[in-house]
N, C-alpha and C positions, 0 to 999 in steps of 0.2 A: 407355420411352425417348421416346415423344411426348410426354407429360407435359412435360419436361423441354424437348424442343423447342419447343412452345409458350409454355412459358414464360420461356426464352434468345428468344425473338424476339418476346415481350410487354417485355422488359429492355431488348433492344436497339433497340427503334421508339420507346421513353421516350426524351424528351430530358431531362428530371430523373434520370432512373435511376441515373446514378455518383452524385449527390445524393445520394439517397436510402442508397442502397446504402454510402456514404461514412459516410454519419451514422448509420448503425445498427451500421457497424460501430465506429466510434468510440466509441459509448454502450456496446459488447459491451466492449470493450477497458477504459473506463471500470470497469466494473462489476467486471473480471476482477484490473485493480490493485487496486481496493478490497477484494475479497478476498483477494487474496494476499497484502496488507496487513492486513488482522486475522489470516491464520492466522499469517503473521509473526512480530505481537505474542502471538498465544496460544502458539506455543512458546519466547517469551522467559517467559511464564508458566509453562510447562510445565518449564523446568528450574528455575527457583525451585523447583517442587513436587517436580520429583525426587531435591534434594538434599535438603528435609524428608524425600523416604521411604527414603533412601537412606546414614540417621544411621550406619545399625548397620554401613555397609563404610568408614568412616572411620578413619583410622587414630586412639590412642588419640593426646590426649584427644578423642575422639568430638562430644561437643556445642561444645567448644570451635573444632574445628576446623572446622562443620559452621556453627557461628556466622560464623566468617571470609570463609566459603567465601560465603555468603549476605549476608553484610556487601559482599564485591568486585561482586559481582551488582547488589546495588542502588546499589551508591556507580556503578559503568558504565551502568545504563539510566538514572538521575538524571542523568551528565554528559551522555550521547545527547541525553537531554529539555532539557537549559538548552542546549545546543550547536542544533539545531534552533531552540530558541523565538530566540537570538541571532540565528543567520542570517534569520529571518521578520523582526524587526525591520530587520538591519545591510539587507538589500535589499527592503524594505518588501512584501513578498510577505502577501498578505491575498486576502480570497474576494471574487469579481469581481459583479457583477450581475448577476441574473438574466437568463438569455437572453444573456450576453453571452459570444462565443468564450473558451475557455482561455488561446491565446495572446495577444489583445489586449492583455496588462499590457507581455510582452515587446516587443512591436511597436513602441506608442508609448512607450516609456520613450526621455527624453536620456539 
């Protein structure tokens, strides 16, 4: 429990401290979207795969249908992806400069 004490009143004598404390947790946050945005995308991969292993509980015609079923899958993550790339153009959303805040783009924009 001193530990602790000492170090709440090493935080709280910081006049930077919410700073600090602000920006790492921002960079935590940061890092946590990005993952949960790949695993996201990996179980948008992961039922692709499952309808490959999963031919044989198809109702007959089997590969036919198994074809369809994986046909609708990519024709929907295909419209996702041109639907997104439109929106980054239609409000010109693009990577900002280095060092430079996230929100900045929204701020100054007319």
């Amino acid at each position: 429990m001193e530990l602790f004490e000492r170090s709440a009143a090493v935080v709280i004598r910081s006049p930077l401290s919410h700073r600090r404390i602000f920006r790492r947790a921002s960079k935590l946050v940061g890092i946590w979207i990005l993952l949960r945005a790949f695993a996201s995308g990996c179980t948008a991969m992961t039922g692709v795969e499952a309808v490959s292993n999963g031919v044989g509980v198809f109702k007959e015609p089997k590969v036919k249908n198994a074809l369809w079923t994986l046909t609708v899958i990519v024709v929907l993550l295909a419209a996702l992806l041109g639907g997104i790339a439109y929106l980054t153009r239609v409000f010109q959303i693009g990577a900002n400069a280095p060092g430079s805040p996230g929100l900045s783009e929204c701020s100054f924009r007319n």
